[in-house]
N, C-alpha and C positions, 0 to 999 in steps of 0.2 A: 190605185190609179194606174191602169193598165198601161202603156202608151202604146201606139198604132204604127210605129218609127218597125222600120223590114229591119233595118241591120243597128248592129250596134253604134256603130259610130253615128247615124241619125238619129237613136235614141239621147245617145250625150249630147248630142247639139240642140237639141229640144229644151235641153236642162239650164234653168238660170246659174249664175256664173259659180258661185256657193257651193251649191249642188255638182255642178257640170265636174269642178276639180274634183270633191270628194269621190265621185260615182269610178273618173279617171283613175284616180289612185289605187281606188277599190280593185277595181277592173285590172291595172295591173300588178297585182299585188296574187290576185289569183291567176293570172295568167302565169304569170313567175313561174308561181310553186305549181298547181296543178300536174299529176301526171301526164305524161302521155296518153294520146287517145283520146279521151275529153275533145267533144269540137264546142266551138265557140257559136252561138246562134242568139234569135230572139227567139223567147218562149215564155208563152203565156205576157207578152205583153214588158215582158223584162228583156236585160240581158240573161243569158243563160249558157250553161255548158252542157251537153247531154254525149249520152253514150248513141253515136250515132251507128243509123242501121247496119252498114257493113260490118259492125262490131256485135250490134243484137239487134237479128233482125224483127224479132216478136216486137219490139219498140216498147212503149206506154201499153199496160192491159186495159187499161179503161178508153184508150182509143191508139190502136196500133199504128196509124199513120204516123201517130208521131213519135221522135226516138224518148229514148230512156232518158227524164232531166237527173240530174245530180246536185246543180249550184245553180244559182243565179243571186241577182242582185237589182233593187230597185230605188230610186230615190219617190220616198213615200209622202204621203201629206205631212204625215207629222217628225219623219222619220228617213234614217238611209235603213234598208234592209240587207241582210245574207240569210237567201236562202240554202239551207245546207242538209239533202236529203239524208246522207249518213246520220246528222246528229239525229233522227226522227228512227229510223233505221237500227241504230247501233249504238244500244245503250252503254257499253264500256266505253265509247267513243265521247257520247254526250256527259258521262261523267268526266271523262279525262277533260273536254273540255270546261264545263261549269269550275271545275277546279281550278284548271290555270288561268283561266279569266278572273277567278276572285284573287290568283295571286298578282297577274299583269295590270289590274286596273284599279283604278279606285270610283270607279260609275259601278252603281247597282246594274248589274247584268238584268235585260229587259227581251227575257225570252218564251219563244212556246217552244212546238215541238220540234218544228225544222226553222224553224223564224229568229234571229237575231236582229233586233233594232235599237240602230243608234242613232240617240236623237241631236246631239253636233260630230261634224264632222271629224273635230279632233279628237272623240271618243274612239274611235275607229280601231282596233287595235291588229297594226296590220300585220307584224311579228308574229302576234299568235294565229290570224288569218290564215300568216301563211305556213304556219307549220300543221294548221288542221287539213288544208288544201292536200299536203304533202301524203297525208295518213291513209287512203284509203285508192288504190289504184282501180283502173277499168274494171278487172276482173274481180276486184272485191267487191266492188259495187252491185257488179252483175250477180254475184254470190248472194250481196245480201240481199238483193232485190228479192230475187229468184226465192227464197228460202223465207222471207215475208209472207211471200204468193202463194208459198205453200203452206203455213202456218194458217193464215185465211179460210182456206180451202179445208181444212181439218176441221 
């Protein structure tokens, strides 16, 4: 459920009240932690954080207008989402976290490759949210991005 909301704070006020706090919390839960750098935008229809141009100006390869995403977060039909390009990106990373989530939680972890969904809001685990937020800075991103793109291309 994409929404059509230009900034974030339009997108939260779209959200019934449930939703609206979780999405809030989410929202600043990685704001918190996130490195430096990261800007705050809509993308693809979510909240999102991307590595913005002045940082990499190549942007997205599949459409260079726009910047490089990293994170974002959606409140879905059946579900709240994080999306979190590292975990898709950097498997020591997506192991580190499947592990600490089986120690932080007692919800069966309901994940793909960059996609974590939680289906109530108190599942949310924002502790370890935000120490995954914390793991991976502008320039690692750019690193790992970069070095995907070449692996591809091989």
């Amino acid at each position: 459920m994409a929404s059509k909301a230009s900034t974030p704070q339009q997108y939260i006020n779209e959200l019934p009240g449930d939703r609206k706090e979780a999405i809030i919390q989410l929202r600043n839960t990685i704001a918190k932690n996130i490195p430096r750098g990261f800007k705050e935008v809509m993308a693809h229809g979510m909240i999102g954080w991307v590595v913005p141009h002045e940082l990499f100006p190549p942007g997205y390869h599949c459409n260079p207008e726009l910047p490089l995403l990293f994170v974002s977060i959606a409140s879905q039909k059946n579900s709240i989402s994080l999306h979190h390009m590292g975990l898709y990106g950097s498997n020591e990373l997506s192991k580190w976290f499947v592990a600490e989530y089986t120690k932080q939680s007692t919800i069966k972890l309901d994940m793909g490759k960059a996609c974590v969904r939680f289906k109530k809001p108190e599942h949310i685990p924002h502790k370890l949210i935000g120490e995954l937020m914390k793991k991976i800075s502008v320039d690692d991103w750019i690193r790992i991005y970069q070095k995907a793109l070449q692996q591809r291309k091989s």
